[in-house]
N, CA, C and O atoms as a printed pandas DataFrame, in Angstrom:
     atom_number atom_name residue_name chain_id  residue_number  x_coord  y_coord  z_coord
0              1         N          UNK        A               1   65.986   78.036  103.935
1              2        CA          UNK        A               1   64.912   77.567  104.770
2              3         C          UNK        A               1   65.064   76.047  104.958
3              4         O          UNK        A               1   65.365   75.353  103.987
4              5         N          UNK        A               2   64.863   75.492  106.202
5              6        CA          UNK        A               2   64.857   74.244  106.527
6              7         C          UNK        A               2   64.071   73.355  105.645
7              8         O          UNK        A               2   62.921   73.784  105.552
8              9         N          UNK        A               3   64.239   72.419  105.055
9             10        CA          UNK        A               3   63.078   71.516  104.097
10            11         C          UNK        A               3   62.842   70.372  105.562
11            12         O          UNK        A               3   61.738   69.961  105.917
12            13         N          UNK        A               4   63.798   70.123  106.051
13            14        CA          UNK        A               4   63.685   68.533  107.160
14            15         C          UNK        A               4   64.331   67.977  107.741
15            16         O          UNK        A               4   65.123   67.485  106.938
16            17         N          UNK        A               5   64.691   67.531  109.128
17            18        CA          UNK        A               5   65.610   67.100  110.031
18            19         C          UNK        A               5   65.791   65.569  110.494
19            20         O          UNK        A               5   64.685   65.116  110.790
20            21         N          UNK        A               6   66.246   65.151  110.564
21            22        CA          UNK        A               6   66.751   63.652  110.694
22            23         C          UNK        A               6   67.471   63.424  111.714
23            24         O          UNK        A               6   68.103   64.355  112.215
24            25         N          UNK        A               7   67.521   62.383  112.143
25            26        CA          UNK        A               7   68.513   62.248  112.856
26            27         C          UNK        A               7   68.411   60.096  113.260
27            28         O          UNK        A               7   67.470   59.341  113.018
28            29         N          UNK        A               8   69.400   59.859  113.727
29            30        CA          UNK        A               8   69.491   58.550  113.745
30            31         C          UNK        A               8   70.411   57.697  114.719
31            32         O          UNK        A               8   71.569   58.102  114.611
32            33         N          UNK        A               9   70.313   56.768  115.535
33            34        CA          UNK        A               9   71.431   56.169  116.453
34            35         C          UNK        A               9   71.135   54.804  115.839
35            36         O          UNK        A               9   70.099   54.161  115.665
36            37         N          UNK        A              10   72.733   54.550  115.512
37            38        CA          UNK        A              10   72.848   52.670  115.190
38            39         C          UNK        A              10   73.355   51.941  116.215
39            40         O          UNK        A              10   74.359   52.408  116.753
40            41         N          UNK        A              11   72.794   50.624  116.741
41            42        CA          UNK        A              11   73.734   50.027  117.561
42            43         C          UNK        A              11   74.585   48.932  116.762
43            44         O          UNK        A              11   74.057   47.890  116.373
44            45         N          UNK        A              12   75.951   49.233  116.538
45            46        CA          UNK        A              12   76.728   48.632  115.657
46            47         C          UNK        A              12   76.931   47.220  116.086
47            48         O          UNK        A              12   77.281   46.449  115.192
48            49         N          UNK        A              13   76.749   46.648  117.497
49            50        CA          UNK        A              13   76.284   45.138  117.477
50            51         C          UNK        A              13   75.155   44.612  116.737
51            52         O          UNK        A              13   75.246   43.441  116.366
52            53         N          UNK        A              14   74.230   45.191  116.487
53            54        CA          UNK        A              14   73.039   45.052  115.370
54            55         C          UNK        A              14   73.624   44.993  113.939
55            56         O          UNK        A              14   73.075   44.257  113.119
56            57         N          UNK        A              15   74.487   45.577  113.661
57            58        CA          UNK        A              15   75.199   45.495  112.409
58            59         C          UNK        A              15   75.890   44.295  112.667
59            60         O          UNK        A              15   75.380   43.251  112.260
60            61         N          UNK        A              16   77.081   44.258  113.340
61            62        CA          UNK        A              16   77.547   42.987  113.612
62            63         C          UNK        A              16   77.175   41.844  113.624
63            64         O          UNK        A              16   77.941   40.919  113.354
64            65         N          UNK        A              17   75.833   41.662  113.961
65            66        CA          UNK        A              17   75.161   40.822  113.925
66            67         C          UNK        A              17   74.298   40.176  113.032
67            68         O          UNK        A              17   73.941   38.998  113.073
68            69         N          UNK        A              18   73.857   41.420  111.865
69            70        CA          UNK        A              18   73.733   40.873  110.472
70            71         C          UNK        A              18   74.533   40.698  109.516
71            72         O          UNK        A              18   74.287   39.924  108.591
72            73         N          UNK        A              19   76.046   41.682  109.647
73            74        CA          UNK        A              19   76.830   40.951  108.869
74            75         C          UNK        A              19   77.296   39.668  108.782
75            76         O          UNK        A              19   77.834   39.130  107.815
76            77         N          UNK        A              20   76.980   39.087  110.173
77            78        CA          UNK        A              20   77.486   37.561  110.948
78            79         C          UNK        A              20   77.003   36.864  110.340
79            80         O          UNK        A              20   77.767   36.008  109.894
80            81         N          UNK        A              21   75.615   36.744  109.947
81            82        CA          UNK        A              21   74.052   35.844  109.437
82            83         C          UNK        A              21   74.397   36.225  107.905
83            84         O          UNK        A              21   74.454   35.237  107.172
84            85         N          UNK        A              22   74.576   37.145  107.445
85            86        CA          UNK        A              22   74.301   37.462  106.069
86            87         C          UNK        A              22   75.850   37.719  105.549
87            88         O          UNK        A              22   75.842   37.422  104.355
88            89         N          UNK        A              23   76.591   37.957  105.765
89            90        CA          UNK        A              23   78.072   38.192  105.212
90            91         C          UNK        A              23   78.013   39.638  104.034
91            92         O          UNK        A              23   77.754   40.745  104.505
92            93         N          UNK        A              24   78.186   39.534  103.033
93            94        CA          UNK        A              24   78.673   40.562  102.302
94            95         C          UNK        A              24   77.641   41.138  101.428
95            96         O          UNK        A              24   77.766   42.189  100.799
96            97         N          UNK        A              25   76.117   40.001  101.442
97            98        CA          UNK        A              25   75.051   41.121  101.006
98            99         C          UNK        A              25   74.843   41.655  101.828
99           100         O          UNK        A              25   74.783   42.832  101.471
100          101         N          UNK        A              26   74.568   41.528  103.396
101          102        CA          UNK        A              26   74.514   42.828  104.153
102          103         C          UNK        A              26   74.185   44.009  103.566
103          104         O          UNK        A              26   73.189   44.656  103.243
104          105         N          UNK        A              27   76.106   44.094  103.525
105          106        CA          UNK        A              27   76.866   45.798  102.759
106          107         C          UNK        A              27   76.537   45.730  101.702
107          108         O          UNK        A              27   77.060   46.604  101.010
108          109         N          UNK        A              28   75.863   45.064  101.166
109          110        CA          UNK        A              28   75.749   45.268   99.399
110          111         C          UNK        A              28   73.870   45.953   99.312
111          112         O          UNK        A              28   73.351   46.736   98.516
112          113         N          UNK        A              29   73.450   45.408  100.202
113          114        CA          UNK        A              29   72.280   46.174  100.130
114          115         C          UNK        A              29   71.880   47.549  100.816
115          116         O          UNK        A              29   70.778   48.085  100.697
116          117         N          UNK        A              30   73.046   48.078  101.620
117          118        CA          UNK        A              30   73.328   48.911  102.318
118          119         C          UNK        A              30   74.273   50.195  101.619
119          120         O          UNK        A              30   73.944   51.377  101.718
120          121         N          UNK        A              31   75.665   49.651  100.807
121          122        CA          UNK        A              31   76.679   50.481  100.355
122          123         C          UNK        A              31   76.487   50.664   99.248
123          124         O          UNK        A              31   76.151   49.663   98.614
124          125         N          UNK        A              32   76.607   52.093   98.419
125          126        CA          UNK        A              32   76.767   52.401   97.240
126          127         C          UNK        A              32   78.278   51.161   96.268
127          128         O          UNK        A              32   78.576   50.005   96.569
128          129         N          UNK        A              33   78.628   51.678   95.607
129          130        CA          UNK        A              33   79.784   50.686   94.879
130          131         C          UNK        A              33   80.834   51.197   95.749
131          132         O          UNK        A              33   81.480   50.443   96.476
132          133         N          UNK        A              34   81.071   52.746   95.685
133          134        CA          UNK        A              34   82.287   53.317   95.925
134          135         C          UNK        A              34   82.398   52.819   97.125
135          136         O          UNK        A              34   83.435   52.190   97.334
136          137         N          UNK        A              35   81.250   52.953   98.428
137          138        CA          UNK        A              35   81.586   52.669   99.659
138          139         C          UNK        A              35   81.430   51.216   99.999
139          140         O          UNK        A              35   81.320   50.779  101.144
140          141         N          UNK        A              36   81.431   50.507   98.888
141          142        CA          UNK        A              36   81.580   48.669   99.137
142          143         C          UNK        A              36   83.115   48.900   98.956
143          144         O          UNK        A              36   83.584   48.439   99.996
144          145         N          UNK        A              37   83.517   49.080   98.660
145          146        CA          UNK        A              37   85.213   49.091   98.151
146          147         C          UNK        A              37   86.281   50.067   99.197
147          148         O          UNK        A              37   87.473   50.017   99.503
148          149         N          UNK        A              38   85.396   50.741   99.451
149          150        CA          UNK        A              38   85.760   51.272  100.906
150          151         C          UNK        A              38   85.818   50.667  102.517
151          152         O          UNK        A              38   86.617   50.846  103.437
152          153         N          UNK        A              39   84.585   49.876  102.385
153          154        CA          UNK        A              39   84.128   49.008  103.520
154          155         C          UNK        A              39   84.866   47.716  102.978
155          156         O          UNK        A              39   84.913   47.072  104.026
156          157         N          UNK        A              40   85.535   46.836  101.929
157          158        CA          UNK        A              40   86.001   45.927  102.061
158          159         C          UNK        A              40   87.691   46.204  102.084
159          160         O          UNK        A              40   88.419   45.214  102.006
160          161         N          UNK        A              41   88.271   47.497  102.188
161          162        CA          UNK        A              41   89.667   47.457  102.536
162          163         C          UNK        A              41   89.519   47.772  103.730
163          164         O          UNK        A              41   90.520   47.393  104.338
164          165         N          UNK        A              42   88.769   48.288  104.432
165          166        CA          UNK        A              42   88.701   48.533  106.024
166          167         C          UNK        A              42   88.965   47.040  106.410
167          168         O          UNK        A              42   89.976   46.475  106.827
168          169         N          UNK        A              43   87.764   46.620  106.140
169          170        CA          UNK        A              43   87.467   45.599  106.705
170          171         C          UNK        A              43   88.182   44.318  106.581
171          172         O          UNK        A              43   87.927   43.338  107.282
172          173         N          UNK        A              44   89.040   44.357  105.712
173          174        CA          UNK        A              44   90.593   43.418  105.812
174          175         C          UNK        A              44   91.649   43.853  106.305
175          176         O          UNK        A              44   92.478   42.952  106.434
176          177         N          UNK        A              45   92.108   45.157  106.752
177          178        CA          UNK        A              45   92.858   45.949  107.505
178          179         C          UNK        A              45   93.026   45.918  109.040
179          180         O          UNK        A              45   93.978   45.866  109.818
180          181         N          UNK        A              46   90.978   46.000  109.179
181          182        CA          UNK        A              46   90.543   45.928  110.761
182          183         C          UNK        A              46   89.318   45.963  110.850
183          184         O          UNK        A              46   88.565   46.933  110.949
184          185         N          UNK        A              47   88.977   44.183  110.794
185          186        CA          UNK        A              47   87.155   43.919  110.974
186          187         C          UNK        A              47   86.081   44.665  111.211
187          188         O          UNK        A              47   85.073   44.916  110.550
188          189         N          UNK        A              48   86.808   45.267  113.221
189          190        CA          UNK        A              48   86.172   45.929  113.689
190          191         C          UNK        A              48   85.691   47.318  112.767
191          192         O          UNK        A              48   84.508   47.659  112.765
192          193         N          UNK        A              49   86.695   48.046  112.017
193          194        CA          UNK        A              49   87.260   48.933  111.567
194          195         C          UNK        A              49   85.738   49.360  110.715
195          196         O          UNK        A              49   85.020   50.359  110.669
196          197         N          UNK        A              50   85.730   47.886  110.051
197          198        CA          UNK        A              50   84.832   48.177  108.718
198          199         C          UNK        A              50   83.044   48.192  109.324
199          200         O          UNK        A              50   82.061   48.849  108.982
200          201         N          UNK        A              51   83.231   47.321  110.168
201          202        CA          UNK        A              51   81.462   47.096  110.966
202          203         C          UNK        A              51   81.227   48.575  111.488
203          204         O          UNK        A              51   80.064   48.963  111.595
204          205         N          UNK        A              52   82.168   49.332  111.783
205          206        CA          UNK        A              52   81.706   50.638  112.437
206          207         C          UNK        A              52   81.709   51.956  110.960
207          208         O          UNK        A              52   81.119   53.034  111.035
208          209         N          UNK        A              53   82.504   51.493  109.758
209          210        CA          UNK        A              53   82.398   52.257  108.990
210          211         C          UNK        A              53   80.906   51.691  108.447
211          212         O          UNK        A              53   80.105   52.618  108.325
212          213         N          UNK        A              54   80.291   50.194  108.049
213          214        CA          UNK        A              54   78.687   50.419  107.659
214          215         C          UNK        A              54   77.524   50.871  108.829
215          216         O          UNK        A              54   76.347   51.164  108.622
216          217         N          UNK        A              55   78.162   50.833  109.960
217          218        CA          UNK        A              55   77.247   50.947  110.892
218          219         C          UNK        A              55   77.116   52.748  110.599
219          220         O          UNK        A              55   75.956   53.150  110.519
220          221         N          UNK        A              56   77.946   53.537  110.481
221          222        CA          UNK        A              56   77.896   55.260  110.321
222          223         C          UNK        A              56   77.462   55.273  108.771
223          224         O          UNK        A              56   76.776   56.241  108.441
224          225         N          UNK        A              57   77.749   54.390  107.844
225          226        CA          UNK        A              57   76.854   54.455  107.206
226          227         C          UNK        A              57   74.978   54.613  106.473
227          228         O          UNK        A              57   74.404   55.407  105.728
228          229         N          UNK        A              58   74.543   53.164  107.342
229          230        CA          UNK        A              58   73.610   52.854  107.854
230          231         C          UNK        A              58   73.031   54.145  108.103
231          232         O          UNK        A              58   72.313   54.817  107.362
232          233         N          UNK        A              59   73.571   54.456  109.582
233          234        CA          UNK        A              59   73.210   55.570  110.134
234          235         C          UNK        A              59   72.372   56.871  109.466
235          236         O          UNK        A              59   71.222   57.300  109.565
236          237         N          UNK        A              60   73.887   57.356  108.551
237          238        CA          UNK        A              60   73.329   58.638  107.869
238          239         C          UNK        A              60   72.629   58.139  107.192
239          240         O          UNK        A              60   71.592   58.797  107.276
240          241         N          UNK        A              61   72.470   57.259  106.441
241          242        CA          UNK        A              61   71.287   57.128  105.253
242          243         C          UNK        A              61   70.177   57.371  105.539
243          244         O          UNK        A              61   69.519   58.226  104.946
244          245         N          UNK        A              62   69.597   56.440  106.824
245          246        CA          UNK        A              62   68.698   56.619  107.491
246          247         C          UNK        A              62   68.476   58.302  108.159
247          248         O          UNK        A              62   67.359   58.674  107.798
248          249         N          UNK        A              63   68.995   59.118  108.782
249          250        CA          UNK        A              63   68.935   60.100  109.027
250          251         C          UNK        A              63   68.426   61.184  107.999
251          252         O          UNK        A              63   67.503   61.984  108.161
252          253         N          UNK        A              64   69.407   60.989  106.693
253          254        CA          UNK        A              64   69.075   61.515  105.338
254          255         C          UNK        A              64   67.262   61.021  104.381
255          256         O          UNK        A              64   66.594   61.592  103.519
256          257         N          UNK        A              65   67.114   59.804  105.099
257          258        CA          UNK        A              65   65.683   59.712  104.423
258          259         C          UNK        A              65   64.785   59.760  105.367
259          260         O          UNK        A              65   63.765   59.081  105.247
260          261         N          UNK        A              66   64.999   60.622  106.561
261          262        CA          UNK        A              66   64.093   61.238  107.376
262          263         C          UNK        A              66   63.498   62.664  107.548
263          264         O          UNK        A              66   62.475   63.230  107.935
264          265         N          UNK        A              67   65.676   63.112  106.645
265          266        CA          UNK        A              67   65.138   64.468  106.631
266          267         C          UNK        A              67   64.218   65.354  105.412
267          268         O          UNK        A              67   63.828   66.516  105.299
268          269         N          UNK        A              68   64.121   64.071  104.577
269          270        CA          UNK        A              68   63.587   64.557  103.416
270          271         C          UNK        A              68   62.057   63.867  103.294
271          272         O          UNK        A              68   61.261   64.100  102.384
272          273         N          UNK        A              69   61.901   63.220  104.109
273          274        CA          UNK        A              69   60.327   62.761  104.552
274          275         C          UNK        A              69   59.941   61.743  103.511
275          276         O          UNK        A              69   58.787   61.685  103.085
276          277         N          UNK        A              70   60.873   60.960  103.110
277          278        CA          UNK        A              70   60.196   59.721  102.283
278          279         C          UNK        A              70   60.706   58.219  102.960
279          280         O          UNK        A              70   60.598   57.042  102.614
280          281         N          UNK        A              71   61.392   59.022  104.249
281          282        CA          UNK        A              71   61.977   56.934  104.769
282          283         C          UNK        A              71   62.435   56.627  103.767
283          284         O          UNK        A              71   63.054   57.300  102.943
284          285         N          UNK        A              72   61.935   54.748  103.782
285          286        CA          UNK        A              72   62.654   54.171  102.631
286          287         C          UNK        A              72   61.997   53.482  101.971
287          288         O          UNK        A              72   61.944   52.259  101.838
288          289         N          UNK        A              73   61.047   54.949  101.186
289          290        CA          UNK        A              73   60.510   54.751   99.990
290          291         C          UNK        A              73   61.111   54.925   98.856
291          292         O          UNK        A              73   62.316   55.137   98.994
292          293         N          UNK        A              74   60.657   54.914   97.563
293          294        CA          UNK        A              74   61.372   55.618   96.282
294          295         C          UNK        A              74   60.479   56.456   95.817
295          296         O          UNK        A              74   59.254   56.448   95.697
296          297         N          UNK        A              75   61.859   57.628   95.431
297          298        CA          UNK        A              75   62.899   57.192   95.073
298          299         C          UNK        A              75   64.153   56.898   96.450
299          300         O          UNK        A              75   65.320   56.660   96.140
300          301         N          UNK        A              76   63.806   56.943   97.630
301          302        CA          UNK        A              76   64.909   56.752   97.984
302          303         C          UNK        A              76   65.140   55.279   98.487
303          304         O          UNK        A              76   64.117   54.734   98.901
304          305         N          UNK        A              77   66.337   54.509   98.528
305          306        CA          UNK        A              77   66.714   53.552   98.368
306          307         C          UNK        A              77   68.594   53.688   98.847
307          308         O          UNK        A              77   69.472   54.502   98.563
308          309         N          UNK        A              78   68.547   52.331   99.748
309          310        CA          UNK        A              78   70.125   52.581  100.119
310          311         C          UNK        A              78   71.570   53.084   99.399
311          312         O          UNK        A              78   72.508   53.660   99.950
312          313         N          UNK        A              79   71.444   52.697   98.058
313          314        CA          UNK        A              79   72.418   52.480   96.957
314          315         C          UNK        A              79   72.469   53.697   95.959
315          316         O          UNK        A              79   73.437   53.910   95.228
316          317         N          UNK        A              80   70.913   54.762   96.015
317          318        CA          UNK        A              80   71.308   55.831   95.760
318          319         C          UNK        A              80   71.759   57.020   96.583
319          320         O          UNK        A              80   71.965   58.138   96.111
320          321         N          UNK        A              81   71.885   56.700   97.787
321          322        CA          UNK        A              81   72.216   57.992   99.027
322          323         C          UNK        A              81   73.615   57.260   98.715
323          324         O          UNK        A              81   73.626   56.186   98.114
324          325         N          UNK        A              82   74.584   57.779   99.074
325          326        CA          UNK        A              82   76.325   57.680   99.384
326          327         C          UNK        A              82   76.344   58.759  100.287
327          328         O          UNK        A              82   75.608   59.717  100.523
328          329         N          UNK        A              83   77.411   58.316  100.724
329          330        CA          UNK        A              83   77.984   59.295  102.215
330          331         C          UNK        A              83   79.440   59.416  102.009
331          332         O          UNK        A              83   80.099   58.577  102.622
332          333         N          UNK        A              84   80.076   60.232  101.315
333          334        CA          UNK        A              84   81.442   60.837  100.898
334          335         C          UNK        A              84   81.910   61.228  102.134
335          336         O          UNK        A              84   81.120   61.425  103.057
336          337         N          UNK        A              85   83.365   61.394  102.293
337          338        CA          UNK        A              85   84.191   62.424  103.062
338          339         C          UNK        A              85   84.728   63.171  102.097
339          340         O          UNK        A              85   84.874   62.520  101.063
340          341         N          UNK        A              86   85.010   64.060  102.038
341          342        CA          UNK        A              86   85.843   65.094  101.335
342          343         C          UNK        A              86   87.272   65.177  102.288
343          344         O          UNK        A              86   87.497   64.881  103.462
344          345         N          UNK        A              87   88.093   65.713  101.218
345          346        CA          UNK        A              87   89.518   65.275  101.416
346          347         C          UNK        A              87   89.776   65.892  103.361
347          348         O          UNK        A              87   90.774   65.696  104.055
348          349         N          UNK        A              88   88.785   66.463  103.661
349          350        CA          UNK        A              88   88.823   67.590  104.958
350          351         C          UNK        A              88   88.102   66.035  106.264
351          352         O          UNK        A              88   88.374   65.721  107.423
352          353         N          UNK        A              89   87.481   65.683  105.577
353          354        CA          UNK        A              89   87.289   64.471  106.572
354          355         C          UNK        A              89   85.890   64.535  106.511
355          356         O          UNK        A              89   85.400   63.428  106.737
356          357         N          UNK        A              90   84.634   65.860  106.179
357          358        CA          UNK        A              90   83.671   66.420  106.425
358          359         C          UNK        A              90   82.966   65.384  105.418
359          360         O          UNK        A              90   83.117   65.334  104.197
360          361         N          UNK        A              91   82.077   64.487  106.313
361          362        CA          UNK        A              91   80.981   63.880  105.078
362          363         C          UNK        A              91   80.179   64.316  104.643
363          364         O          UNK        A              91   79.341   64.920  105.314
364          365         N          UNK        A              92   80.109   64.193  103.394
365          366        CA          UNK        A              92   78.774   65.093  102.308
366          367         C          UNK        A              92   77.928   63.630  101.752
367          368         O          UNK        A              92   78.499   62.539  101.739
368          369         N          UNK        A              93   76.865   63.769  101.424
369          370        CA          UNK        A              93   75.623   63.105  100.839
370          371         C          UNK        A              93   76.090   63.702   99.303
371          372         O          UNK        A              93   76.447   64.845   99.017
372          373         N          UNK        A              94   75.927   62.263   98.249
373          374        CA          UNK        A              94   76.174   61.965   97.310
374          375         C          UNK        A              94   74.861   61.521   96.541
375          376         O          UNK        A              94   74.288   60.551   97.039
376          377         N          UNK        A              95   74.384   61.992   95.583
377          378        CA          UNK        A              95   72.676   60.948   95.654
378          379         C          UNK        A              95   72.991   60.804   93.950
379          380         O          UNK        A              95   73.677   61.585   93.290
380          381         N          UNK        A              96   72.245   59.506   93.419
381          382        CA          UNK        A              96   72.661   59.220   92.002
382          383         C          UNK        A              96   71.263   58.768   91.790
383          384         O          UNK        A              96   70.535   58.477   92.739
384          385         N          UNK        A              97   70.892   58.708   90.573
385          386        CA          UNK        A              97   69.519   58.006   89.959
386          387         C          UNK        A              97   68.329   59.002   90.097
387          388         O          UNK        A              97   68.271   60.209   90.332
388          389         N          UNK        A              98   67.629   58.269   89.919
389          390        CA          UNK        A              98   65.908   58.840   90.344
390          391         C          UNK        A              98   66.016   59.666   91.632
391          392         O          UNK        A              98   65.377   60.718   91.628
392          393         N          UNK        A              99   66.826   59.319   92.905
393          394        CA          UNK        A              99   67.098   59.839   93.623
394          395         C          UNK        A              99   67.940   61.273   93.624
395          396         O          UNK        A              99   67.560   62.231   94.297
396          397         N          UNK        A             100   68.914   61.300   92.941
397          398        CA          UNK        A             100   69.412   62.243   92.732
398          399         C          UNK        A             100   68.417   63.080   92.195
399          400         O          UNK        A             100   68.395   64.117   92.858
400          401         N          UNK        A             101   67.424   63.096   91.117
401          402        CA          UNK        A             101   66.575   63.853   90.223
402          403         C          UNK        A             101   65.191   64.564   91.029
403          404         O          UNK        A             101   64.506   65.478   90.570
404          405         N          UNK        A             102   65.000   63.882   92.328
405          406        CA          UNK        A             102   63.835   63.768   92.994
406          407         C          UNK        A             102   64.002   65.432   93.713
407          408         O          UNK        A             102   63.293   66.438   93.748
408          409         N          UNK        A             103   65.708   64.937   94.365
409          410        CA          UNK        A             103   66.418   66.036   95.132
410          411         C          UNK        A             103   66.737   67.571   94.682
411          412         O          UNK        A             103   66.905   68.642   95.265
412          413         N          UNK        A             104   66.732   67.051   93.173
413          414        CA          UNK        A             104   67.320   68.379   92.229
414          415         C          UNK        A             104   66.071   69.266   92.289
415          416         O          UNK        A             104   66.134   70.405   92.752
416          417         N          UNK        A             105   64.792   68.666   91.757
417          418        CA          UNK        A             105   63.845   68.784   91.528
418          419         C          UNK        A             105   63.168   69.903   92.336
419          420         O          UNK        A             105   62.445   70.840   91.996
420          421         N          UNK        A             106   63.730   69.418   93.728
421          422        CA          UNK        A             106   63.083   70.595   94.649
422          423         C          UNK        A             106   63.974   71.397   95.258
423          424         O          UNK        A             106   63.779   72.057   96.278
424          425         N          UNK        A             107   65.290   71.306   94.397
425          426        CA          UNK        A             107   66.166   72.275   95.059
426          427         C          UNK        A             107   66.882   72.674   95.967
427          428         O          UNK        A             107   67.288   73.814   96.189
428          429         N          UNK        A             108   67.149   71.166   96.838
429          430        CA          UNK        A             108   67.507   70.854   98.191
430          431         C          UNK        A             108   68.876   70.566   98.134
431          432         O          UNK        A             108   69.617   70.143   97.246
432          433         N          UNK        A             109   69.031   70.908   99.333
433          434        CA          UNK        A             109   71.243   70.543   99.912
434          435         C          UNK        A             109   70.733   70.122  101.344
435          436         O          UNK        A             109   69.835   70.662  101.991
436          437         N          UNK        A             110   71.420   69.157  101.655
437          438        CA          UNK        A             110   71.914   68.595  102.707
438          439         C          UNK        A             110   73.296   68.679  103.129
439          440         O          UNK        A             110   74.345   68.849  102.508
440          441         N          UNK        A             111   72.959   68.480  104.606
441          442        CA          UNK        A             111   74.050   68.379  105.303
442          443         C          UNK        A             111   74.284   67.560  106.205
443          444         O          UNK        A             111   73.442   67.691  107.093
444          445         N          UNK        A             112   75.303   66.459  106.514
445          446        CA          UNK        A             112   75.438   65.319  107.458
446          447         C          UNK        A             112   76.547   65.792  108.668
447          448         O          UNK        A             112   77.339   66.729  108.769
448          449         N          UNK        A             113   76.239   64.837  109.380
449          450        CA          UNK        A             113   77.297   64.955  110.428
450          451         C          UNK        A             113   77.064   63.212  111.060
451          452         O          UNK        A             113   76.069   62.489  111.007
452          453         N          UNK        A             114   78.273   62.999  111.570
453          454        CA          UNK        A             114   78.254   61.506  111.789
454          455         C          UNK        A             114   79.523   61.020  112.720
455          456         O          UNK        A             114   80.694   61.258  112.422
456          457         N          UNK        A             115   79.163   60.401  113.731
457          458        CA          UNK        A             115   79.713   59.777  114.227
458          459         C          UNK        A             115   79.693   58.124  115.120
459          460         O          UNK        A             115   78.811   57.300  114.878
460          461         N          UNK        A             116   80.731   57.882  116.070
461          462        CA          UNK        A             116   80.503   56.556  116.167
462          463         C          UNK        A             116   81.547   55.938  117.362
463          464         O          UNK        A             116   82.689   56.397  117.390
464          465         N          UNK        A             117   81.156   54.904  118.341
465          466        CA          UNK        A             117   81.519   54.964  119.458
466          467         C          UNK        A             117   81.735   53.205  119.424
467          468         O          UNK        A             117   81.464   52.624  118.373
468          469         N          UNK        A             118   82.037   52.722  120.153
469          470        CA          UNK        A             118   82.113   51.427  120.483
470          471         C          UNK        A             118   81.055   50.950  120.385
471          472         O          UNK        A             118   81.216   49.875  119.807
472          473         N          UNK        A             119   79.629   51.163  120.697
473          474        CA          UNK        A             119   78.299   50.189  120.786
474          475         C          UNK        A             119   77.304   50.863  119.373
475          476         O          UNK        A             119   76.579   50.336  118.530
476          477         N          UNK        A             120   77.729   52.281  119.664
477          478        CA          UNK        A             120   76.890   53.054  118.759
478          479         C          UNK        A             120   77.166   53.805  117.548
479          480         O          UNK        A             120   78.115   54.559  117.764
480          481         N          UNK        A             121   76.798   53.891  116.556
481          482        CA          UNK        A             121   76.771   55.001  115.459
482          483         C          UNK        A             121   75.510   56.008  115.442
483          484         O          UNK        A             121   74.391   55.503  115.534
484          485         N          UNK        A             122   75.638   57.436  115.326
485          486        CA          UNK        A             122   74.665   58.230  115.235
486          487         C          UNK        A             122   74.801   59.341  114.322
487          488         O          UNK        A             122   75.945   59.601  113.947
488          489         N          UNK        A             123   74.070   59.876  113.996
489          490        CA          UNK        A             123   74.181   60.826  112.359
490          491         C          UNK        A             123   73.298   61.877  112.260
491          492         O          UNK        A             123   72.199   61.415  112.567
492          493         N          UNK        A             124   73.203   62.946  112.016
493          494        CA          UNK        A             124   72.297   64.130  112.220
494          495         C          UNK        A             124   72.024   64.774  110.918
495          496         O          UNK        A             124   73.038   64.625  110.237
496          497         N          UNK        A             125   71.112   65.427  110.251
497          498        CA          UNK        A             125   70.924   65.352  108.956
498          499         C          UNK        A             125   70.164   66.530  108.762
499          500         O          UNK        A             125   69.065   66.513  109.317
500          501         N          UNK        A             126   70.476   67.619  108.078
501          502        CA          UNK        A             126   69.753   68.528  108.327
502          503         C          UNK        A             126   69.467   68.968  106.780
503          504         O          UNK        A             126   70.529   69.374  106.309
504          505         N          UNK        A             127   68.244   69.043  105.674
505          506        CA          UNK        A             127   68.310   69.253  104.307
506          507         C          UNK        A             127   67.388   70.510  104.340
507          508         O          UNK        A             127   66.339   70.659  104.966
508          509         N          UNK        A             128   68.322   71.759  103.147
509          510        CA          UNK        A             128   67.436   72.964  102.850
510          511         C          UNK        A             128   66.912   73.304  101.780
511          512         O          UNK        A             128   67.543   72.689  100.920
512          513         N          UNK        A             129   66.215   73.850  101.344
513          514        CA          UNK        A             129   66.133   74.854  100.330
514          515         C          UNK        A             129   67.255   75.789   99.698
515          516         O          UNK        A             129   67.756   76.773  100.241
516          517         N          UNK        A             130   67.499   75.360   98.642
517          518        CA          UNK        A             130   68.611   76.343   97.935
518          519         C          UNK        A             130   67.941   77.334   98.129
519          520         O          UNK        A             130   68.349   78.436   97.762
């Protein structure tokens, strides 16, 4: 059974534009650890590369704390949602902390989908009932 649906569009010049002003807390208040370390080899590889990997970031998080109806309250918080790919390319939601426990609690799976274009990132989020 459906628990809640999400969904989200980033305009990755908006990202661009706070990474510009703010530099690397930006992503630090945005990326889990794993995906700071992810977003800083992009992003020495190919600038652009990395602004569109936090911008699909961004994205799902937001999508993910819509579909579970707490925004960005706590427990949810940027740094406990992660957004994995699995070796298939398919991103999965990762949740750690209080967050993770909140999720267990009621027995829920999510599912992401995410993508991302030259101006935009957008992310669709759909969480159920085990």
């Amino acid at each position: 059974m459906i628990y809640g649906i999400g969904t989200d569009i980033c305009d990755v010049r908006r990202i661009r534009a706070s990474l510009a002003r703010h530099g690397e807390r930006f992503a630090l208040k945005i990326l889990s650890d794993a995906e700071f370390a992810i977003w800083q080899a992009r992003s020495a590889r190919w600038p652009e590369r990395g602004v569109r990997y936090l911008a699909t970031r961004f994205s799902a998080k937001e999508a993910f704390s819509k579909a579970i109806g707490l925004g960005m309250t706590m427990p949810m918080s940027w740094r406990l949602c992660e957004v994995r790919n699995m070796p298939s390319g398919k991103p999965t939601i990762v949740l750690h902390g209080a967050l993770k426990d909140w999720f267990d609690a009621r027995c829920l799976s999510a599912h992401i989908s995410v993508t991302d274009e030259t101006d935009y990132a957008a992310s669709f989020c759909v969480v159920e009932n085990l």
